[in-house]
C-alpha positions in Angstrom: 19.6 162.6 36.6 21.2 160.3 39.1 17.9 159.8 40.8 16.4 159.3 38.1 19.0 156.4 36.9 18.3 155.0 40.5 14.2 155.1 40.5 14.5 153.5 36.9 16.7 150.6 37.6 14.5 150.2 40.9 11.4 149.8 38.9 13.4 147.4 36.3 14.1 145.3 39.4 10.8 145.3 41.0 9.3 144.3 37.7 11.9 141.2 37.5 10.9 140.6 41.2 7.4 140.5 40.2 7.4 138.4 37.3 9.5 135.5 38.7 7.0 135.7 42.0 4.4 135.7 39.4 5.6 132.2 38.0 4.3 129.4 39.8 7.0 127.4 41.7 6.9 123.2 41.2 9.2 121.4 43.7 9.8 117.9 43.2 10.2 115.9 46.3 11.9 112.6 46.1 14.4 110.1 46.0 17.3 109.0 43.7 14.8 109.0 41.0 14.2 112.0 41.2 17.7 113.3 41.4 18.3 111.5 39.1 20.9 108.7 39.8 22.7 107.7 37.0 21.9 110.1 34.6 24.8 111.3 34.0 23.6 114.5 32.3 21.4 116.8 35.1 19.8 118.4 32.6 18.1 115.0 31.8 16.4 114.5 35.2 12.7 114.4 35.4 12.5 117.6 37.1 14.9 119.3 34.7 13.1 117.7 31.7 9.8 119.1 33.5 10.7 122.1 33.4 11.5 122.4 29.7 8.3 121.0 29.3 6.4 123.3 31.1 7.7 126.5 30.1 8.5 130.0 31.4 5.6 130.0 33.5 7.0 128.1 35.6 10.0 127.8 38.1 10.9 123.7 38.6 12.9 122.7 41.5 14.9 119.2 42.0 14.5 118.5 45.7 15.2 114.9 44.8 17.7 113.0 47.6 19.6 109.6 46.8 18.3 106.6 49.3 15.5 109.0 51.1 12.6 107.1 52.7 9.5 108.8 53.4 9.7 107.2 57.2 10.5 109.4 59.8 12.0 106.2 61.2 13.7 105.1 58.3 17.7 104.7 57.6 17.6 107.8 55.9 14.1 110.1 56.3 13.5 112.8 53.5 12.8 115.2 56.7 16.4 115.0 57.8 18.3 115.7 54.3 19.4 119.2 53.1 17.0 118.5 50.3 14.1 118.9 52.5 15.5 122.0 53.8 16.0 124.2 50.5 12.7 122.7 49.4 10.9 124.5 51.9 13.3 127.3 51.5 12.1 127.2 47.6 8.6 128.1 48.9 6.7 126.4 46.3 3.2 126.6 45.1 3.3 123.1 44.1 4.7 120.3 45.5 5.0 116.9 43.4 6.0 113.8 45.6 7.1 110.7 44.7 8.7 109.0 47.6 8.2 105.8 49.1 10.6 102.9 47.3 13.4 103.1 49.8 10.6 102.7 52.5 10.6 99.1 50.9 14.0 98.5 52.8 14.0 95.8 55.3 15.2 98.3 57.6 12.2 100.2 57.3 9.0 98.6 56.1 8.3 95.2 58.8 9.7 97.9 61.1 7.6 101.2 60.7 4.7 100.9 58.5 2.3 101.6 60.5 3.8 105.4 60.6 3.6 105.3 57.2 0.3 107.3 56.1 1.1 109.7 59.2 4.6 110.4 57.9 3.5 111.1 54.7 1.0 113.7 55.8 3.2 115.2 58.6 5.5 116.0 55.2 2.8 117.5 53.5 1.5 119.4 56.5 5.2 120.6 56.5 4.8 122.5 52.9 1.5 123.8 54.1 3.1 125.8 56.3 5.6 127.3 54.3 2.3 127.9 52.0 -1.2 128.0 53.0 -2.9 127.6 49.4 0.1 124.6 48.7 -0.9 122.4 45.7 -0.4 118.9 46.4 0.4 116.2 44.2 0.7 112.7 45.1 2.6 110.2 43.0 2.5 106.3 42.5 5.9 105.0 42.8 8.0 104.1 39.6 8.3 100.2 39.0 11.0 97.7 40.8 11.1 95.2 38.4 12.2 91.3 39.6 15.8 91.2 38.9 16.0 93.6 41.6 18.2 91.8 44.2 15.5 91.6 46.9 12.7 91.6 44.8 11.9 87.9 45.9 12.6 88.7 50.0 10.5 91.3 50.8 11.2 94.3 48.4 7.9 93.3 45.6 5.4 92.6 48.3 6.3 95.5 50.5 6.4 97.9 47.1 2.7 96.3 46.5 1.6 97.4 50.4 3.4 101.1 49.9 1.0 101.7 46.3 -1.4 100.1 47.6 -2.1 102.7 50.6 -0.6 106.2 48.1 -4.5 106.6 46.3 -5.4 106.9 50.0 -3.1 109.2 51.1 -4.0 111.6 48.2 -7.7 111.8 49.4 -6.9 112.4 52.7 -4.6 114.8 52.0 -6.9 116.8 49.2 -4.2 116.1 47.0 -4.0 115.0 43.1 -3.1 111.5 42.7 -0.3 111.2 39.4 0.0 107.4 38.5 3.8 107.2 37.6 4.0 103.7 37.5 1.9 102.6 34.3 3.6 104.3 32.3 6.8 102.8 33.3 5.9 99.1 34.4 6.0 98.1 30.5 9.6 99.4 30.0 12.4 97.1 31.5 14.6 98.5 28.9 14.7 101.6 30.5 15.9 100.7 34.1 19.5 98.8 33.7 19.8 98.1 37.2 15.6 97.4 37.8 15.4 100.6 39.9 16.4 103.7 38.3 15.1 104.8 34.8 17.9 106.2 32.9 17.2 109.5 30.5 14.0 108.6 28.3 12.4 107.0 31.7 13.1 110.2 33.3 12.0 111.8 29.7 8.3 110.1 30.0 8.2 110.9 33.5 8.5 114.4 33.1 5.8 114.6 30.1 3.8 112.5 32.3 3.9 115.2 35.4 3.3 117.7 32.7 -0.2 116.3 32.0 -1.3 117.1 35.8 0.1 120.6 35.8 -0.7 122.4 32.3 -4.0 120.8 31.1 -3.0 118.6 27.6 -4.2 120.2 24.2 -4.5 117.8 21.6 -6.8 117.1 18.5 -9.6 115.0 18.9 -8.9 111.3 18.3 -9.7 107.5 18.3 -8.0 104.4 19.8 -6.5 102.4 17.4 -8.3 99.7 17.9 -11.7 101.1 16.6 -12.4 102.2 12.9 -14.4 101.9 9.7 -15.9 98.5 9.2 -15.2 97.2 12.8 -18.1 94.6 14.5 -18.8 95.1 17.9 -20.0 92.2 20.5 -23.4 91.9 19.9 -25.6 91.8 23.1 -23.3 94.0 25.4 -22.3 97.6 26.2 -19.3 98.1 24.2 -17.0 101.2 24.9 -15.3 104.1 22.5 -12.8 105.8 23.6 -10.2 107.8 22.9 -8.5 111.6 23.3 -8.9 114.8 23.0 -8.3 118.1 24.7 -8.8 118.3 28.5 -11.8 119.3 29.6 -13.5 118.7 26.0 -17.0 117.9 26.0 -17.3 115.0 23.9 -20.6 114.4 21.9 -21.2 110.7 20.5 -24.5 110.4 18.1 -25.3 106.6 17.8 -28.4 105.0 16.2 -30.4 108.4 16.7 -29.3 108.9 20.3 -26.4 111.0 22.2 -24.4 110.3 24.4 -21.6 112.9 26.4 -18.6 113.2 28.3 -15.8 115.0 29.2 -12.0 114.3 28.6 -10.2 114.0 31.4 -7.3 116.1 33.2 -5.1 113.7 30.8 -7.2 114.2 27.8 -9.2 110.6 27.9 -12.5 110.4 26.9 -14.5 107.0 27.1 -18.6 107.0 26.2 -20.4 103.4 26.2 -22.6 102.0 23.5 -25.6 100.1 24.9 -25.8 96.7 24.1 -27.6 96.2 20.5 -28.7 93.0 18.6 -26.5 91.7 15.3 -27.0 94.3 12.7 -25.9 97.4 11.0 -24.3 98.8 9.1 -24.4 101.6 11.5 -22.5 105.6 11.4 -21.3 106.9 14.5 -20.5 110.6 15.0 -18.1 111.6 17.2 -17.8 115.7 18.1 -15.9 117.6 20.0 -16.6 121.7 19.3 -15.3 121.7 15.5 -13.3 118.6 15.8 -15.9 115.6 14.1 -14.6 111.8 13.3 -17.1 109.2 11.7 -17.1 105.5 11.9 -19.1 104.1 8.7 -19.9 100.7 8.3 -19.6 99.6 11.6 -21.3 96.5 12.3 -22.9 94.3 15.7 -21.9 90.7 15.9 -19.7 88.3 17.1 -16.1 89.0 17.8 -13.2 86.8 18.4 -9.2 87.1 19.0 -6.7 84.7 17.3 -3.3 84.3 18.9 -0.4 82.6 18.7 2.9 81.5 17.4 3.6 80.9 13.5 1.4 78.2 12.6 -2.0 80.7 13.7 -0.3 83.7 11.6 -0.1 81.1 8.7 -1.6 83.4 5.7 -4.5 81.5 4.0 -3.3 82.4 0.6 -0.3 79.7 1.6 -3.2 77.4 2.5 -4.6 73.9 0.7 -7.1 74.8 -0.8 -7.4 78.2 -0.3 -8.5 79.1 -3.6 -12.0 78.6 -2.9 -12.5 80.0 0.0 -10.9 83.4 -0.9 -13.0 83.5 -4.0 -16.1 83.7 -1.9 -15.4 86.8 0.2 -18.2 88.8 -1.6 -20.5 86.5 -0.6 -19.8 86.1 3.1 -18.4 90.1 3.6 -20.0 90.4 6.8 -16.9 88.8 7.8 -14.4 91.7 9.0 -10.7 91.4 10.0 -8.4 93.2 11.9 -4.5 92.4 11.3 -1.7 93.5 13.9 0.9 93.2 11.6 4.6 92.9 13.3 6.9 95.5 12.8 9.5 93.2 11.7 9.3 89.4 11.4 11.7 87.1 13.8 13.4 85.8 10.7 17.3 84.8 11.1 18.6 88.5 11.0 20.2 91.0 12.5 17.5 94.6 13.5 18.9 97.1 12.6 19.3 100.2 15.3 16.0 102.0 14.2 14.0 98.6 14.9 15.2 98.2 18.3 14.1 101.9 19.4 10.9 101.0 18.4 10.9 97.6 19.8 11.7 99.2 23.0 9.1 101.8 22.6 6.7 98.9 22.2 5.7 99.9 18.4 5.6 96.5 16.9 1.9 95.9 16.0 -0.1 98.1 14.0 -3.5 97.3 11.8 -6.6 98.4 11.3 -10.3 97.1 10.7 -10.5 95.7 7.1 -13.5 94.5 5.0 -13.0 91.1 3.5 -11.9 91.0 0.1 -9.3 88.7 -1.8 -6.7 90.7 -1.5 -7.3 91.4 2.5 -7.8 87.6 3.6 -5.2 85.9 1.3 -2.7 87.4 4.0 -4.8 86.9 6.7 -4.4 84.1 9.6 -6.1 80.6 7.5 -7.0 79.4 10.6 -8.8 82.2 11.9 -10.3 83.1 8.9 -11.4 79.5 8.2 -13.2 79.4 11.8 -15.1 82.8 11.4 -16.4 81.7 7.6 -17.6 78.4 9.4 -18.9 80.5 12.3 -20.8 83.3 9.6 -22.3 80.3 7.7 -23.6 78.9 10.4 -25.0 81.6 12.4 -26.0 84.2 10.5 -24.3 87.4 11.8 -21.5 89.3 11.4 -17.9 88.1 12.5 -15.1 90.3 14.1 -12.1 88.2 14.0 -9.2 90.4 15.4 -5.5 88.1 15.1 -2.4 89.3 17.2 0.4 86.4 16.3 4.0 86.3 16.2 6.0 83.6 15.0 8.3 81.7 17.1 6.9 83.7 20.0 6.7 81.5 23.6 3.9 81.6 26.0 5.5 83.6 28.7 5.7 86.6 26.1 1.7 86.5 26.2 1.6 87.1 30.0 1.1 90.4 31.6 4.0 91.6 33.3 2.5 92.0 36.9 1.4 88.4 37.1 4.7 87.2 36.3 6.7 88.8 38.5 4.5 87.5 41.2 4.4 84.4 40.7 7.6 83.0 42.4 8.6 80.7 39.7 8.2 83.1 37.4 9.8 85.8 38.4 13.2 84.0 39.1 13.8 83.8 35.1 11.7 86.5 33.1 14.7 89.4 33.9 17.1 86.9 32.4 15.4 84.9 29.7 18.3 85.2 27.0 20.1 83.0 29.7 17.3 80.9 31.3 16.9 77.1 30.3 13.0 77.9 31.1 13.4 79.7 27.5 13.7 77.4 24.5 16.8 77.7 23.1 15.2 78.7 19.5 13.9 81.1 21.4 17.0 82.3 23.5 19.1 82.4 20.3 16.8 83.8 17.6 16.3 86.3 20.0 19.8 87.1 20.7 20.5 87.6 17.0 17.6 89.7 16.1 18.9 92.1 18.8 22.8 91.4 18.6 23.5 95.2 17.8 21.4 96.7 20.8 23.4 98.6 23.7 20.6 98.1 25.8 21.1 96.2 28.7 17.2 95.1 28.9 16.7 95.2 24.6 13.3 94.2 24.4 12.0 91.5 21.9 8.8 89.8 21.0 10.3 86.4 22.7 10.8 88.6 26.3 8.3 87.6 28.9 5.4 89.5 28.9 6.5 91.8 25.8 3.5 90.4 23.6 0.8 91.2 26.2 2.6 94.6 26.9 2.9 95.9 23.0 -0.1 93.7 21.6 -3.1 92.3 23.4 -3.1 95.1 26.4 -4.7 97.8 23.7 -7.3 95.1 23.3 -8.2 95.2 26.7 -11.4 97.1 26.7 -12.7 95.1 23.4 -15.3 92.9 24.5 -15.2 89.6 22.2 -16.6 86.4 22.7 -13.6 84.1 22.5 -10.3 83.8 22.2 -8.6 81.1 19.6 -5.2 79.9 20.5 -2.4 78.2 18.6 0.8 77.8 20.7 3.0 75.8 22.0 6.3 74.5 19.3 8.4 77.4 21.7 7.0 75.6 24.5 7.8 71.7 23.7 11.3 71.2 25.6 9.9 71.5 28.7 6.1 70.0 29.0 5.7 70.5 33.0 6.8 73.8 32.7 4.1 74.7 29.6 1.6 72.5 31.7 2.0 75.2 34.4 2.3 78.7 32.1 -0.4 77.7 29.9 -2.9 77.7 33.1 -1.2 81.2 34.4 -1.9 82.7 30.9 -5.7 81.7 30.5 -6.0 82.9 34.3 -4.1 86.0 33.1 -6.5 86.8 30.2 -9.2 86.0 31.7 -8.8 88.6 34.9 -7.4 91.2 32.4 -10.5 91.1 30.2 -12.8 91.0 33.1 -14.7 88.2 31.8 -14.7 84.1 31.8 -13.7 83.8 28.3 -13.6 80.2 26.5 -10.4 79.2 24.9 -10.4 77.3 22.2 -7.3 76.1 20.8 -5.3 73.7 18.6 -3.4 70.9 19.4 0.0 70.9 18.1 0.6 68.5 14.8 2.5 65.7 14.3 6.1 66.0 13.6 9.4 64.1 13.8 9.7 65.7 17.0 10.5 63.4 19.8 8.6 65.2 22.8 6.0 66.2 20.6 3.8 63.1 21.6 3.9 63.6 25.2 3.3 67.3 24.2 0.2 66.6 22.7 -1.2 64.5 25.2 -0.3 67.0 27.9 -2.5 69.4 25.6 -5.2 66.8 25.8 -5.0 67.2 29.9 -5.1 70.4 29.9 -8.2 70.7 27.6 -10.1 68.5 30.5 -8.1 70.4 33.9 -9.2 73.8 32.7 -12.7 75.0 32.7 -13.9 76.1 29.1 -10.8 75.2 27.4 -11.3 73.3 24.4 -8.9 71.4 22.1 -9.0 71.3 18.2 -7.0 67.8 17.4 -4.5 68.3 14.0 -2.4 65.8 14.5 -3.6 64.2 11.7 -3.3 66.9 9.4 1.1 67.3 10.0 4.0 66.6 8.0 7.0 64.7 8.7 9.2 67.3 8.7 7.7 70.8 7.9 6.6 72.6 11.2 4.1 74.5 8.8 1.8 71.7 7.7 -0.2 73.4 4.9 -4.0 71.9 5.6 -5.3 74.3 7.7 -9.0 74.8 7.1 -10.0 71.6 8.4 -8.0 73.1 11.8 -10.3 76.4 11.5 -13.0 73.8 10.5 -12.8 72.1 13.8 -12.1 75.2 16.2 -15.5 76.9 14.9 -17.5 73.2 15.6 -16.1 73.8 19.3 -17.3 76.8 19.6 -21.2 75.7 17.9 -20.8 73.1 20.7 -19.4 74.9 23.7 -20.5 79.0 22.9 -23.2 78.4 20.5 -24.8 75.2 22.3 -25.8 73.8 19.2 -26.5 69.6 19.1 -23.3 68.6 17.5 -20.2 66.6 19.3 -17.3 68.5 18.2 -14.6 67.0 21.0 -12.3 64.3 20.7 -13.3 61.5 22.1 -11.0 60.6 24.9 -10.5 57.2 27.3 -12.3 57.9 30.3 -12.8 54.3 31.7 -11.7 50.7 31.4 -12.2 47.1 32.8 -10.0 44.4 32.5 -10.3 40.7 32.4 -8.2 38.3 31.8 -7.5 38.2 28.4 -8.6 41.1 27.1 -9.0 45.3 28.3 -11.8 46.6 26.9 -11.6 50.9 27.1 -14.2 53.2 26.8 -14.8 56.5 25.0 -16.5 59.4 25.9 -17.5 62.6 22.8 -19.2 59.6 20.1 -21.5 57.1 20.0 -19.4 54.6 18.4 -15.5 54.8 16.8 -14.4 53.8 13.7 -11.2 54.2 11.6 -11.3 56.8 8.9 -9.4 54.4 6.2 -11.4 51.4 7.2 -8.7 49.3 8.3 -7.3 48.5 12.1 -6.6 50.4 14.5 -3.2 52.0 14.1 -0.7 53.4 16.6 -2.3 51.7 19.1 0.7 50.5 22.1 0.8 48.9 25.8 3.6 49.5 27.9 4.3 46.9 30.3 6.1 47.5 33.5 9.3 45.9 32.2 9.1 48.9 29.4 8.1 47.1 26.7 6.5 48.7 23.9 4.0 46.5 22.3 2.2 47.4 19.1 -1.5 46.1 19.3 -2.3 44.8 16.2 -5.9 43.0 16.9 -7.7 45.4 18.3 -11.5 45.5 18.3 -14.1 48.2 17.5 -17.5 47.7 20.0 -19.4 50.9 19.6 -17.8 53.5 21.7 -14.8 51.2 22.9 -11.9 48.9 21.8 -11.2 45.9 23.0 -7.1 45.4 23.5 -6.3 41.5 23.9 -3.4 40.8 26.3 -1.7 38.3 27.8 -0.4 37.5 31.0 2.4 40.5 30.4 1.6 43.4 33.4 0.3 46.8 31.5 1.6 50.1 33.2 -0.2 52.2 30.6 -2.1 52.1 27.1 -1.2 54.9 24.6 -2.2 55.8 21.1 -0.9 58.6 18.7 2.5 58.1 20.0 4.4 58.7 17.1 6.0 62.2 17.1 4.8 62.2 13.3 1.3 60.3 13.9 -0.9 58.3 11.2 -2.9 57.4 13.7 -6.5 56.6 12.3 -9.0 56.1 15.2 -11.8 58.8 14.6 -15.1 59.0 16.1 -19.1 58.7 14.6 -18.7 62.6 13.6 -15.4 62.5 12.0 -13.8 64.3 15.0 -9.8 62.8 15.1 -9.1 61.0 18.4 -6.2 62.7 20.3 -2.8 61.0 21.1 -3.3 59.8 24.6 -2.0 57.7 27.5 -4.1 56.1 29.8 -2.5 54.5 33.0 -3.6 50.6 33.8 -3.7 50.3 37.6 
């Protein structure tokens, strides 16, 4: 009986033996990040967190060392610590490494880079060893973000060198490359000291590993940008996308053809529609074995993206003169929308706790494609909407017009992240912009009081630097439109120089990020008893001519005295979709302000000349108003005989010596100087040499 006891707890033993040899054994090499520094609770580490994730068929170990550097030369090489040591004693069958930030040490990088790729793969060879049939993962380091204290001196450029060469190192190795950067390089809010993600980083890290080792299952699905009644860019390939299972053999039946793919490790699919001609409506069929999702309605035209601060998410139904306009959407329903609404508006209040999680989780726009009826467009941008009616009427195809605004929001909040944080300007401020006097103070204190009850260090807001591109316009990414319109710039007026330079980063930003040369057309700001608001405008004006394809609506004439929210805007839509006949359509119409491009000066007269008209005029019939000299003893004098000659005024003068000329110079401006076509001239200044 005794034996029997003994052979029977033997067996019991050897089974236990078996099944945990049986489970597959993940070691996670890294640094503090992976340990886990400061994450107080261990159980909410990445590799911990992994390990609920993946389940009993696995074993997860935390190999993770504080301060390690993959360089065997570093201050403190991974080869050297215990760590190492029980990780090979842990004999795994897969090995997931993510090392390389503290080789950005100025101890170690300008030192021994060049042992870099051989390091890595003398530590991979290492695990080999220990297990001949080793599964190798390679990961892309987590972000350092620029309020890291050497970000600036070395630390950025030498992280951008070390990711830079890890895709390499997973080829040569005939290892599995696991981006763990993009899916943290949006989330500030999640790294209180810019290094080390605290529990819900190391949370979407571990579901992020997860993907690479247990294939995803998941229904099949679209991106949210695409749906019933959409337009797509006539006249290119367009692209669907979205997820399903991995592995999944995606069918997509288009205009009687097929076209297939299979979702990736991570469960992405992407197919691409060949370009088409304006038309539809159009069904498209998406399969995936039972799964099926249809598109109806979808359509092949032209398709723009409004953006912008509060005067572009202006509802029409708030409009002059709106009435009209939104009673002739059956007519003109070729016209379809697509609204990202805001979460939460950035009125004067206090979010409440449930607002900030989902600020931080970068959940503030959501919409959908919409046909245009009454009830769709009275709450849709005027301006926008205004522009694409002009642009339907006038050419005869379907218009996308997609709008992504938030009120009060600054330009920085538009620009992606990465470009920001190399720009060395930039990047000094964008960590601390609730305390940088590059921020507007609107900005600086509706933002602080929208997010007064957050605990988080980094709270994220929709007047952060970058957070706009992050949680809005990067989904729009792979959306091919023809334009963008752009109404900016009130969050920007305090400090002209500095919007002069951020406006030219953003259209450079978009521009790389869409992969295309994309016109900009956008509006002036209006006239208002602002004091820097003249200057402002005619910075605008500069701009317009600096930047190639940037084009300027004028609207100063259409602002009020003292409401930010002038109320005619479908003459500003008006004008933005007679750019874009001029500049993207090439139609014969002059749509630009005429502007001062030379003068001559005799002695008792200067006579300027105008380019965008064949001859000026002013729109009440009276003279010229708002028309100034500035002499070089600063005085301001008003010119009250000037003289209309086709495309130029004549200015008498006297003996007095003219620095500069200016017009429109009234923060609220009646100036009344138009040219042949109607088209507004812009406040300007022109220097007198």
């Amino acid at each position: 009986m005794k034996n029997l006891f003994k052979s029977f707890s033997f067996i019991c033993l050897l089974f236990i033996v078996l099944q945990v040899s049986a489970k597959k054994r993940v070691a996670c090499i890294g640094d503090s990040v992976t340990k886990g520094y400061g994450i107080q609770d261990s159980s909410k580490s990445y590799p911990s967190q992994l390990q609920q994730l993946l389940g009993d068929e696995f074993v997860v170990g935390n190999f993770g060392h504080s301060g390690a550097t993959l360089l065997r030369k570093g201050h403190n090489p991974y080869h050297k610590t215990q760590a190492y040591k029980d990780a090979l004693a842990f004999k795994p069958d897969i090995i997931v490494v993510a090392l390389g930030l503290n080789d950005t040490d100025p101890r170690n990088w300008p030192n021994y880079k060049n042992e870099f790729l051989g390091d890595y793969s003398n530590l991979i060879d290492d695990f080999k060893k220990v297990n001949p049939q080793l599964e190798v993962f390679v990961c892309k380091m987590t972000p350092i973000f620029s309020g890291h204290r050497r970000f600036l001196s070395g630390t950025r450029d030498w992280f951008d060198q070390i990711q830079t060469l890890i895709p390499g190192i997973a080829i040569a190795n005939c290892a599995k490359l696991i981006d763990n950067h993009a899916i943290l390089a949006s989330r500030i809010d999640l790294f209180d000291d810019y290094l080390h993600p605290n529990a819900r980083g190391a949370e979407l890290l571990a579901k992020n590993v997860s993907l690479y080792l247990n294939p995803i299952t998941q229904p099949l699905s679209l991106h949210e940008t695409l749906g019933n009644h959409m337009v797509f860019q006539r006249h290119v390939v367009n692209k669907l996308k979205g997820k399903s299972s991995a592995g999944q053999k995606i069918h997509v039946k288009f205009n009687s053809k097929t076209f297939t793919t299979i979702a990736s490790d991570l469960g992405n699919w992407e197919v691409e529609i060949p370009a088409q001609s304006a038309g539809g409506p159009y069904t498209i069929d998406i399969t995936a074995s039972k799964e099926i999702i249809s598109l109806s309605d979808v359509l092949f035209g032209d398709v723009y993206l409004s953006s912008g601060q509060s005067n572009m998410v202006f509802h029409l139904r708030a409009a002059l003169r709106a009435d009209t306009i939104i009673h002739q959407t059956d007519s003109i329903e070729k016209i379809r929308i697509f609204k990202n609404k805001n979460l939460v508006e950035t009125y004067n209040t206090t979010w409440d706790s449930h607002t900030l999680d989902k600020v931080n989780e970068l959940e503030y726009f959501i919409g959908q494609w919409q046909k245009s009826t009454q009830e769709s467009v009275a709450e849709f941008s005027a301006i926008a909407y205004m522009t694409a009616v002009e642009l339907y009427k006038s050419q005869g195809v379907p218009i996308g017009i997609i709008d992504i605004s938030v009120g009060g929001s600054n330009t920085e909040s538009w620009i992606p992240r990465t470009v920001l944080e190399h720009d060395n300007l930039l990047a000094t401020y964008i960590h601390t912009w609730k305390a940088s006097d590059f921020v507007q103070d609107f900005c600086r204190e509706r933002g602080a009081k929208n997010i007064a009850q957050s605990v988080v260090k980094h709270q994220r807001h929709p007047y952060d630097p970058s957070y706009n591109f992050e949680a809005g316009l990067s989904k729009w990414l792979d959306t091919k439109v023809k334009g963008i319109l752009w109404y900016q710039g009130e969050s920007n007026a305090h400090n002209i120089e500095h919007h002069e330079y951020v406006f030219k980063v953003m259209v450079d930003s978009w521009r790389k990020a869409f992969k295309a040369d994309l016109p900009f057309y956008f509006v002036q700001l209006s006239s208002i008893n602002r004091p820097s608001w003249p200057d402002f405008r005619d910075s605008q004006r500069r701009l317009s001519n600096a930047i190639p394809h940037v084009y300027m609506a004028v609207s100063s004439d259409v602002g009020h005295p003292t409401d930010v929210h002038p109320m005619n805007k479908l003459i500003v839509g008006k004008r933005l979709a007679d750019l874009i006949r001029q500049h993207s359509y090439k139609e014969n119409i002059i749509a630009d302000s005429p502007q001062p491009i030379t003068y001559k000066k005799d002695k008792n007269k200067l006579v300027v000349e105008f380019n965008n008209c064949k001859s000026l005029r002013t729109i009440d019939g009276k003279s010229i108003s708002e028309l100034q000299y500035v002499t070089y003893m600063g005085e301001i004098v008003e010119v009250n005989h000037a003289k209309i000659e086709q495309n130029c005024i004549v200015i008498p003068i006297d003996s007095r010596l003219i620095k500069y000329i200016q017009y429109g110079y009234k923060p609220y401006s009646e100036g009344n100087l138009i040219s042949d076509s109607g088209v507004p001239v812009s406040t300007f200044s022109l220097k007198i040499d």
